[in-house]
N, C-alpha and C positions, 0 to 999 in steps of 0.2 A: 394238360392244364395243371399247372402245381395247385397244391392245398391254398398257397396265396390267393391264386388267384381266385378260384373257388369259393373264398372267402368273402373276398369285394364284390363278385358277381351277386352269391346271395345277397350282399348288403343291399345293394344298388336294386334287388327286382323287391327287396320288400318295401323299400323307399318309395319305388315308384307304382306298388299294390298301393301305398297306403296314399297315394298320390301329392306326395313331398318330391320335392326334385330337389340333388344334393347340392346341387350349384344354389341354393337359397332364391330360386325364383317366385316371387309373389304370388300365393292360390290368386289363377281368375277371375273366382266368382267377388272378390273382395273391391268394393270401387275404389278408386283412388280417390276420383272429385265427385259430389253432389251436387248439379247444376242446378240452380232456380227452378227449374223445370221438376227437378225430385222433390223437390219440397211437398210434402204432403201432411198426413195428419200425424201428430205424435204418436206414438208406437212404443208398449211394453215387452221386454226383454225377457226370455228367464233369468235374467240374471237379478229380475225385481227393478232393474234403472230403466228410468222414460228416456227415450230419445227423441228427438225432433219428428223422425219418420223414418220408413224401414230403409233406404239406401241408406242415412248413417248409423244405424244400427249396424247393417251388415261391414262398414267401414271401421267404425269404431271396435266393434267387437270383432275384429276380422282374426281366424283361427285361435279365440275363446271358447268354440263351443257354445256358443250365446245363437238362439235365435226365436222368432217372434211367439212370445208367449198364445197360445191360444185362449187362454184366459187373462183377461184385462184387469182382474180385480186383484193378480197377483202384486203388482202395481200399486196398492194401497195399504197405508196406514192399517190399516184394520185386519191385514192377513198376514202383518208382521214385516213391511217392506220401511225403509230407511225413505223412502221418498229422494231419493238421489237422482242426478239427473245429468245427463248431455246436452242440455242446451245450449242453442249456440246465443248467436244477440242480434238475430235476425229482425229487423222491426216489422211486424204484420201484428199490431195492436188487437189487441181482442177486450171484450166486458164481461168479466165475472160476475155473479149473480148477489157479490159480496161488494158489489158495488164498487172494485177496484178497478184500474186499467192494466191490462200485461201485457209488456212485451210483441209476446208474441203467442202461440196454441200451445207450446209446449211447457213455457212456463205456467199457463196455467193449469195445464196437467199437474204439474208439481203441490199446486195449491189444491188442487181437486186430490190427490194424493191424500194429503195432511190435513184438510179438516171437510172435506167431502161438499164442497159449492159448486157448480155446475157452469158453462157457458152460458149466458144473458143476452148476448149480442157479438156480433161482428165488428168491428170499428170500437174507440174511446169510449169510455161510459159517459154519461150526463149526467154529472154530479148533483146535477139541481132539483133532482127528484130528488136523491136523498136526502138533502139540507132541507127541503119542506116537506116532508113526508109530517104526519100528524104524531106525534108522540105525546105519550100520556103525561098527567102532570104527575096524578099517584096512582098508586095500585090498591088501592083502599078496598073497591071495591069488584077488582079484578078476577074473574076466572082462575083457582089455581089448576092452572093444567101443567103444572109442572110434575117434577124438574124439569127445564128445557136445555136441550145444547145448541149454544149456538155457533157461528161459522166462526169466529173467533178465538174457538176451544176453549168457552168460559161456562160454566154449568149457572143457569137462571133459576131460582123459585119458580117462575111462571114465562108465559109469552110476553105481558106486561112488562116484568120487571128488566127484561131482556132489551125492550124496546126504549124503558124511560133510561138504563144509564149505556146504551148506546147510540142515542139519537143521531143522525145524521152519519152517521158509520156504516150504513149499507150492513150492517149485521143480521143476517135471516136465518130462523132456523132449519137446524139440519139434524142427520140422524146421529142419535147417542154413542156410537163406535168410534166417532171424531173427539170424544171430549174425556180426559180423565175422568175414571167415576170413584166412586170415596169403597171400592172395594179392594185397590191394591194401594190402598194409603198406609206409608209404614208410621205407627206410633210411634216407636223406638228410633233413635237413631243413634250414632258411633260416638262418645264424646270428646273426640278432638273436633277443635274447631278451625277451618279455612275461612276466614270472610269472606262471602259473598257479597252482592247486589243484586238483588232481583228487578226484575222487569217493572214492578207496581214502585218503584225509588226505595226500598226498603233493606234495611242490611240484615243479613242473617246468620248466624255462627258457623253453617255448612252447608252444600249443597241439599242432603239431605235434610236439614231444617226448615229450608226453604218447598221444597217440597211437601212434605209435612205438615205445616200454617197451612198452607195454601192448595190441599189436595179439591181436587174440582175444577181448580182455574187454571188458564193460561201463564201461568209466572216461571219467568225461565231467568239464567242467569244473563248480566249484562255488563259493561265495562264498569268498575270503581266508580269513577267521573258522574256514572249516573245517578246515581246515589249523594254525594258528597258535594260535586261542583255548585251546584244550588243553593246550598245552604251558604248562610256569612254570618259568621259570628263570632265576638270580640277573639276567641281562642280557636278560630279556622285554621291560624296559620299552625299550628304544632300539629295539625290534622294529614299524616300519611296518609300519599296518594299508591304505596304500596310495598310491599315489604320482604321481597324477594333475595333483600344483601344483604338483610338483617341477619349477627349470629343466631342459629337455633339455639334459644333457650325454651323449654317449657317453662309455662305460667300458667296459672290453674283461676278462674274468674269466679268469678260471684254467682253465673250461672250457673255454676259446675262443669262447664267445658273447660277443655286445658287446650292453650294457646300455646302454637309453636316459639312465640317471642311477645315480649310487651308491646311491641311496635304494633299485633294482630291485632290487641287488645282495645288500643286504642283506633285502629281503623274500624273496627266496629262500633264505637265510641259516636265516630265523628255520622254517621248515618241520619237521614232525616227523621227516625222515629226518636232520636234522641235517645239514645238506650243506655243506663248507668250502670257497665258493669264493671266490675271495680276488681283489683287482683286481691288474692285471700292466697292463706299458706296453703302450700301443695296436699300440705296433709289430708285434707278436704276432698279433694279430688282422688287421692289413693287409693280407698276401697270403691271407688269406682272401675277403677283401671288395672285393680285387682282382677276383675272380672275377665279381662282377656286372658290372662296369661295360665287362667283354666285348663282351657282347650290344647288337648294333646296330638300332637300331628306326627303319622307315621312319617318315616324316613326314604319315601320316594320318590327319586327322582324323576321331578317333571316339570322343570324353571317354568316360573313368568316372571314376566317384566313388570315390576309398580311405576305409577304415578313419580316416586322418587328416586328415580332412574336406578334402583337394587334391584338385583335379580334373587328371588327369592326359590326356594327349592323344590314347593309345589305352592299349588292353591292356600293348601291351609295354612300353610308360614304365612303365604298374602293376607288372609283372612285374619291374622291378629296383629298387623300391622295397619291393616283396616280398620280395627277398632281401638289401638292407641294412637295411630298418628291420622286416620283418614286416608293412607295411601289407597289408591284404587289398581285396578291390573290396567297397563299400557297395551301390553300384549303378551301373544304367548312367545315361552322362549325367553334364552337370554336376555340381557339389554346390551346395546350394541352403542359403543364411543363413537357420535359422528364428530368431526372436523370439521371448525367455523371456518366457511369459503373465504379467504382474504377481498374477494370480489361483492362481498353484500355492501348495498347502497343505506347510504341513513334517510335518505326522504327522495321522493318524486317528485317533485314541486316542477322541475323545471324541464321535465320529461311529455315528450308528444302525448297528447291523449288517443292513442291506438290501437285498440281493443288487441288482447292478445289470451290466447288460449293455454293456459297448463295442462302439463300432465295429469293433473288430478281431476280434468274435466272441468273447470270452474274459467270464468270469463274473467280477464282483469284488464283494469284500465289503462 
């Protein structure tokens, strides 16, 4: 036998130790289809994602090294899991104890994930208990048994007050590991400013500002539109709906945050709390911005990728780019030039509605 050959044989017997076959035939144990019949109860992964039930788990995750967590709590919110999911859009309706309808068992695992509500029933919920349930008028003389969390991820004074501003909302409380608590609230934040829209219709200078106001509650960011479309007023129309083609110029506002262009300025402008901030010279903003350019960063190479598609040379170059422009890390590593597909459509309008599955695990219509 020549050295060649000797060579291929080893390759071939530890291929088939490690029970890979060279000809790229499919591990066995991996199913190809989940019949109705598989359908069972949602199922935690190590890899932290819920899946519908263990045959798609072992399909979906098929040679990732993924299999069925023996601990269900890893699965949640509270032990550090992203709450991500495999679900497919199977309809087997279920009732949350949050008084909503889902889907199906697995989506509501995803919500038991994220703010810790529990199964209610089998079948549609009955909305009409919760539109007459008794709700208080005041809490004048209420119990404080607060703080409360409740299933909404909104932090309450009391049980009372939990009840009177979400009447008929099926909002019940739950345990406090579901709910921001005011002890990782940052004071500080960066001062460049991105406008945002939060969840409650309110605009706010940065992601991080928005957090901030609002440490305790549920407010998360939402489309412009949410914010803006609402409002009508004699000067709506000068009111950008966003500001992406605008040149970058900084502009430094009356808050003291400094705006990538006037055009930001005024998108925060047009918001429903009516907010007057007004541009001032730069100078004002300076020894604010002074303040980053402190920090001294060794010369190590170790790219990440920001928010403004620059690959910067380690962390700490990201880190003062952070606090002049608000760039955030993309990722680690380079950043990488994709190519717009000539193939992208500009609307679906007139497209079958056919449920269809991505790569990224998510349902679309």
């Amino acid at each position: 036998m020549t050295m060649e050959s000797r060579w291929c044989a080893s390759v071939l017997f530890i291929c088939l130790s490690l029970g890979t076959s060279v000809f790229g035939v499919r591990d066995t144990s991996c199913p190809r289809i989940c019949s109705s019949q598989n359908y069972g109860d949602p199922v935690c992964g190590t890899d932290g994602i819920i899946y519908p039930n263990i045959c798609e788990l072992r399909k979906k995750a098929c040679g990732k090294g993924v299999k069925l967590s023996p601990d269900p709590k890893l699965c949640m919110r509270s032990t550090g899991s992203k709450c991500e999911h495999k679900c497919g859009n199977e309809k087997d309706s279920v009732c949350g104890t949050d008084g909503r309808t889902y889907l199906n068992r697995c989506m509501l695992q995803v919500e038991i994930c994220r703010i810790g509500i529990s199964l209610s029933h089998l079948g549609p919920c009955n909305n009409i208990s919760a539109h007459r349930e008794n709700c208080p008028i005041d809490c004048l003389q209420a119990p404080q048994d607060g703080p409360v969390c409740g299933s909404d991820g909104n932090v309450y004074k009391n049980t009372c007050q939990m009840k009177l501003l979400t009447c008929g909302q099926g909002v019940v409380r739950t345990n406090k590991k579901y709910c921001q608590t005011t002890r990782h609230c940052r004071e500080s934040c960066w001062r460049n400013a991105r406008p945002v829209c939060g969840s409650d219709g309110k605009m706010y200078a940065n992601v991080c500002r928005m957090k901030s106001k609002n440490c305790g509650k549920h407010v998360f960011e939402v489309p412009m539109a949410f914010c803006t479309s609402q409002e009508r007023t004699p000067h709506s129309t000068v009111c950008p709906t966003s500001c992406g083609n605008e040149i970058e110029k900084p502009t430094c506002g009356s808050d003291g945050y400094v705006y990538q262009s006037e055009c930001e300025l005024k998108l925060l402008n047009c918001g429903k709390a009516n907010k007057k901030v007004s541009r001032v010279d730069f100078e004002k903003c300076r020894p604010k911005l002074s303040r980053c350019q402190k920090t001294k960063c060794p010369s190590d190479m170790d790219p990440v990728c920001g928010t403004d598609a620059k690959t910067y040379t380690n962390p700490c170059q990201l880190s003062i780019a952070t606090c002049l422009k608000g760039v955030q890390m993309a990722h680690i590593g380079n950043c990488t030039t994709l190519k717009r597909s000539q193939s992208c459509p500009s609307d679906c309008d007139n497209e079958t509605k056919e449920p269809v599955c991505g790569s990224d695990g998510n349902v679309y219509k």
